[in-house]
VOGU-3710 file (C-alpha; in Angstrom, 3 decimals, decimal comma):
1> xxxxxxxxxx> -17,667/288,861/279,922  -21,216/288,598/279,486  -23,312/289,723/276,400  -26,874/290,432/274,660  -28,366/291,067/271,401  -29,458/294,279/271,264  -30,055/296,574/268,385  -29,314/294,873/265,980  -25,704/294,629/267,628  -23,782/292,337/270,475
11> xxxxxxxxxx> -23,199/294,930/273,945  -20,818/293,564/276,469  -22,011/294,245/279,845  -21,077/293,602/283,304  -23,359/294,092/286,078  -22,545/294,207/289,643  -24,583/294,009/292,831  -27,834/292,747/293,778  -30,352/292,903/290,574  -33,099/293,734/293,119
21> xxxxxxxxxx> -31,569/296,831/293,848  -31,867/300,416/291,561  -30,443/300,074/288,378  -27,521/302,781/287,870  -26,203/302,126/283,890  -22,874/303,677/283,298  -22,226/305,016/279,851  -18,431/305,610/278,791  -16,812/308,434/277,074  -14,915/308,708/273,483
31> xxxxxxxxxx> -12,864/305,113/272,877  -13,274/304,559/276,479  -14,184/300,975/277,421  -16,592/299,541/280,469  -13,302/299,025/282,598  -12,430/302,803/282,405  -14,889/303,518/284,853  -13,241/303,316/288,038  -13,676/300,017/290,284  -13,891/301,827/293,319
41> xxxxxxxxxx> -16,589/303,701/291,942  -18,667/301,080/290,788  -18,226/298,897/294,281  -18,971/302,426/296,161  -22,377/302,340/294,237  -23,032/298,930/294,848  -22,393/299,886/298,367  -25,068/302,151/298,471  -27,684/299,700/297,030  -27,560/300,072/293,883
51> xxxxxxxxxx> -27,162/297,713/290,872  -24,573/298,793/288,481  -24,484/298,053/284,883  -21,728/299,422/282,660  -21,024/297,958/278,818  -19,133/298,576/275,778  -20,397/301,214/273,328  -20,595/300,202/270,022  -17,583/300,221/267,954  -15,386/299,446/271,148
61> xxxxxxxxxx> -14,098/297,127/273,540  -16,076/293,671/273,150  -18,956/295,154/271,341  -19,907/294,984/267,746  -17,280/296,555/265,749  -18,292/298,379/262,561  -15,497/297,667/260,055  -18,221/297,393/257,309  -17,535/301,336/257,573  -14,208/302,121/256,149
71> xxxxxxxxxx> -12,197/304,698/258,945  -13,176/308,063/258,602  -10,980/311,267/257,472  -10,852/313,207/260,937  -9,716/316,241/258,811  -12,415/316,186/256,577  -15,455/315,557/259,195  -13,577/318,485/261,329  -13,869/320,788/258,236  -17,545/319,818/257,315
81> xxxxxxxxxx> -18,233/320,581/261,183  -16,576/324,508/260,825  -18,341/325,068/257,839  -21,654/322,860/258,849  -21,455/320,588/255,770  -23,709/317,065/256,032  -21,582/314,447/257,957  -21,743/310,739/256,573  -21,205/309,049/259,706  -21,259/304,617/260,441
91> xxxxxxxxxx> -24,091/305,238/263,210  -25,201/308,629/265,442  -25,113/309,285/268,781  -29,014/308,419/268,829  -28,413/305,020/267,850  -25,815/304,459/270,966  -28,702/305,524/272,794  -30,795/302,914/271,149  -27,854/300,887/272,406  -28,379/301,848/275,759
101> xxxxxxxxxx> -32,387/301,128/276,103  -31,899/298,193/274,280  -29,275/296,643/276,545  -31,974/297,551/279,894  -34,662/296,121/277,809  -32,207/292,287/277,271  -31,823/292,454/280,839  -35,190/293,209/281,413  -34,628/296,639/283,245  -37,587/299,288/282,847
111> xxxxxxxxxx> -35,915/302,036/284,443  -32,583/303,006/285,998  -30,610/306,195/286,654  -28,221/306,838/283,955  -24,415/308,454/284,327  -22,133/309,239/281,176  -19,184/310,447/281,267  -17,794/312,602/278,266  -19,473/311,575/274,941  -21,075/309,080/277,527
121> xxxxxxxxxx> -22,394/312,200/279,021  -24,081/313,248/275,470  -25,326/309,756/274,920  -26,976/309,782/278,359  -28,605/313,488/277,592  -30,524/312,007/274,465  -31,527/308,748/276,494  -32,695/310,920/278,874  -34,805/313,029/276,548  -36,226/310,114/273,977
131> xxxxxxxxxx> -36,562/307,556/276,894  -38,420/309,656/279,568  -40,120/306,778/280,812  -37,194/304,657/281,145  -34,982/307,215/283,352  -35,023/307,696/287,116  -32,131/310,486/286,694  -29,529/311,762/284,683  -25,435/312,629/285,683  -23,921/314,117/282,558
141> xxxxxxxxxx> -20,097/313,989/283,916  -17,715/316,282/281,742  -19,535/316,427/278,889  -21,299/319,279/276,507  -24,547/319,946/274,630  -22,547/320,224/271,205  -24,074/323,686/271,238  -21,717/325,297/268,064  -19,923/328,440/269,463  -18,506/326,262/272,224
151> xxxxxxxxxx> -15,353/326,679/273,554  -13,043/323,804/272,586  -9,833/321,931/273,568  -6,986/324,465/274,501  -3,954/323,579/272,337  -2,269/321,574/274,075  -5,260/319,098/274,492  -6,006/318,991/271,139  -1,883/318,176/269,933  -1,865/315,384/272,166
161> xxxxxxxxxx> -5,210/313,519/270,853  -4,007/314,348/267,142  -0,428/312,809/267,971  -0,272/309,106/268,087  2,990/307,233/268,833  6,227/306,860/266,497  5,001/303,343/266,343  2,395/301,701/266,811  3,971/297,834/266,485  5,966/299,378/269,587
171> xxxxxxxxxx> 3,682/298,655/273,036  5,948/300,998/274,918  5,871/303,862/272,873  1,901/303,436/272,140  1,748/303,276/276,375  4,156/305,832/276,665  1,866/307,782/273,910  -1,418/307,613/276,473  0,006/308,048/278,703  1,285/311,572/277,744
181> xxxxxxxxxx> -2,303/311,883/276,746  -4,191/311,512/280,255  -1,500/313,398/281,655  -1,972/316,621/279,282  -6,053/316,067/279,517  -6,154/314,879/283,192  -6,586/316,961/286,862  -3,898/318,987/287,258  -4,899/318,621/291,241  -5,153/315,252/291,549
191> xxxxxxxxxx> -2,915/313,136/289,240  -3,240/309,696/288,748  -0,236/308,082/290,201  1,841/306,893/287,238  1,982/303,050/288,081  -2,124/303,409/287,786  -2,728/304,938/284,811  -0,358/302,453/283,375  -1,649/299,746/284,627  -5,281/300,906/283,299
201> xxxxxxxxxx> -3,686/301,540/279,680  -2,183/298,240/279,347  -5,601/296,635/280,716  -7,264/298,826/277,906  -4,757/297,395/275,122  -5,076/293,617/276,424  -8,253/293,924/276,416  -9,175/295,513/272,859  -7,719/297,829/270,426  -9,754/299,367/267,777
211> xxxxxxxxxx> -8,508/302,648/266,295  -10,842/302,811/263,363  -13,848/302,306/265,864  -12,604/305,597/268,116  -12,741/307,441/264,322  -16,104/306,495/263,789  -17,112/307,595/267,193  -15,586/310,956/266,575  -17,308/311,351/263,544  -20,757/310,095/265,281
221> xxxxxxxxxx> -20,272/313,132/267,863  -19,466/315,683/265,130  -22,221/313,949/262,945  -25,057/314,252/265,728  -24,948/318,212/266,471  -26,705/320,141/268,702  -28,551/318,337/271,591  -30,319/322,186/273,118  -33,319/321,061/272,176  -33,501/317,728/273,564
231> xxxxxxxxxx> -31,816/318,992/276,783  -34,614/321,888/277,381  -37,101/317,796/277,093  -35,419/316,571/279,633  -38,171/316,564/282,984  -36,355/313,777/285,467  -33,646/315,055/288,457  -30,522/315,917/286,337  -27,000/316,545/287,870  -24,127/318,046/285,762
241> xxxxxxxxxx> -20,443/317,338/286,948  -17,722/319,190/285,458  -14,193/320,315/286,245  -13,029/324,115/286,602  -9,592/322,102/284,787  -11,272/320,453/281,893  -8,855/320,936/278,564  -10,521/319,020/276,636  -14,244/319,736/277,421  -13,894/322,965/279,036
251> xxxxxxxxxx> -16,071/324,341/281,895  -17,995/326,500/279,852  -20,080/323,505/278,321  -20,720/321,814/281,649  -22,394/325,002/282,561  -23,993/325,283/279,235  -25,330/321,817/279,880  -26,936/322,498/283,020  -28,488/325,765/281,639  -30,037/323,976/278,926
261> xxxxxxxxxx> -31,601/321,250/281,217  -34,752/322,589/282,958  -33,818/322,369/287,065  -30,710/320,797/286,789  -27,810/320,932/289,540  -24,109/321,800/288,772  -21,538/320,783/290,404  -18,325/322,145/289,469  -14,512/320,668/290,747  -11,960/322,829/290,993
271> xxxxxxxxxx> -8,706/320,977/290,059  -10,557/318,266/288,602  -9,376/317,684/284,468  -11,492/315,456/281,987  -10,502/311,942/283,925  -11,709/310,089/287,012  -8,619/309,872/289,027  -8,579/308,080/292,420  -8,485/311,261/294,713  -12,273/311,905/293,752
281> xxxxxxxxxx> -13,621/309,133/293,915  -15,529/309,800/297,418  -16,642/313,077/296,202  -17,969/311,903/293,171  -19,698/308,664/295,120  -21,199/311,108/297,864  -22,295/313,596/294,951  -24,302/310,870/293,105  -25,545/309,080/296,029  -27,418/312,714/297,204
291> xxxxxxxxxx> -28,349/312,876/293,756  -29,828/309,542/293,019  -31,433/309,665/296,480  -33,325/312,600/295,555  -31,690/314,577/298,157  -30,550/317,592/296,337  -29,361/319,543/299,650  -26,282/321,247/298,169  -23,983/320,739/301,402  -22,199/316,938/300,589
301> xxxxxxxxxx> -19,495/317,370/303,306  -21,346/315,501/305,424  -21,609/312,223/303,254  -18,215/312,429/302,411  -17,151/312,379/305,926  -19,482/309,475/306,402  -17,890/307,524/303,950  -14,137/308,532/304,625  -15,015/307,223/308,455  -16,040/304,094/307,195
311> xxxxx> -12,615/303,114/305,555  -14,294/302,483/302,464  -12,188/303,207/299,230  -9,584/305,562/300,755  -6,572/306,270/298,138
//
């Protein structure tokens, strides 16, 4: 896996394609690592000509970790937040943006189109907003504006993030513990087939493990507050995905999102949960190639059909 300096920190990166092409950089969600984003949507971009660069946030995968920070009480930054007491977070969500330009500027990128997904989605908003100059277009996939007075997670969503596994020395039961996860946060319309979603966990866990990173990320999001402002900044093409199914992020901030950004495009999924799952991968490939194309004709039925015809990616 390759790597820069960049930061201050080390960023693993892959990049596929041909570097001549568009950059597209791909910015993860919550504990989520580069391989989370979906192969077949990363070769479907590099299919349309673009060059795709995804990394490691901070604090994850095999990036810097930030164990000089001690893990953080999740209890106690979730009570500051309700009451709006000062967080005391490791880093912000500004400096994983800092990440972000500083990874383009190691690999000598001056501008790409940036997609996040989740608290990738919130990282690419202030990137988008402090780095005007550096961004062709912004896709803020299932993610919020950390507006307080938000809904938040129904119940159920928020019992299965706070529940970890009977034990963690036990690799089935921590699988069998994520699994439960994705399946209570994921698209009720389009489940990932099981064998899948295992497969990507145990990829995840061979891969890295970092607990006490995923903590400090939480507390970064909490810590970092209300983006509005920046949002109402942003002045390049902006597309907001969301899913009419989201339990964890629900609907209500995708639309806030796209309110807040000044001629922004939603795009709402019905069925769709807060994952990527295989079934939508066309849509979502067909929705950001209009987008990144600059062709924001509403009606994608006809790229999709393109694609599905050329036997490209079908589930």
């Amino acid at each position: 896996m390759a790597t820069v300096k960049a930061n201050g920190i080390t960023i693993s990166y892959e990049a596929s394609g041909n570097p001549r092409d568009t950059p597209v950089l791909l910015i993860m969600g919550l504990g989520m690592q580069l391989i989370a984003w979906p192969q077949d949507l990363v070769d479907g971009l590099v299919e349309q000509g673009y060059y795709v660069i995804r990394y490691d946030n901070r604090d994850i995968g095999l990036s810097s970790k930030f164990d000089q920070f001690r893990k953080p009480n999740l209890m106690l930054a979730y009570l500051k937040s309700l009451v709006g007491w000062r967080q005391s977070p490791a880093y912000t969500l500004h400096d994983m943006a800092d990440d972000a330009r500083g990874l383009l500027d190691a690999l000598g990128i001056g501008r790409a189109h940036v997609v996040g997904a989740s608290m990738g989605g919130m990282i690419a908003q202030i990137f988008a907003s402090r780095f005007a100059g550096r961004t062709l277009s912004l896709t803020s996939i299932m993610s919020s504006s950390g507006r307080r007075g938000l809904p938040g997670p129904t119940s159920a969503a928020r019992a299965a993030l706070m529940r970890g596994p009977a034990n963690t020395a036990d690799r089935k039961a921590v699988i069998d513990q994520a699994v439960a996860v994705f399946r209570t946060i994921g698209s009720p319309s389009f489940p990932t087939p099981e064998r899948v979603l295992r497969g990507n966990i145990e990829r995840a866990l061979n891969r890295s493990v970092n607990p006490a990173g995923i903590a400090r990320q939480m507390v970064a999001i909490v810590a970092s507050g209300d983006r509005t402002p920046l949002l109402r900044k942003i002045a390049c093409p902006a597309m907001v995905i969301h899913g009419a199914a989201d339990p964890l992020v629900p609907l209500a901030c995708g639309v806030d999102t796209a309110e807040a950004i000044p001629g922004a495009r939603l795009e709402v999924i019905e069925g769709m949960g807060h994952d990527l799952p295989p079934q939508l991968i066309e849509r979502l490939l067909a929705l950001l190639d209009n987008h990144l194309r600059g062709n924001m004709t509403p009606d994608i039925a006809p790229l999709i059909a393109r694609r599905a015809g050329s036997g490209t990616h079908q589930q």
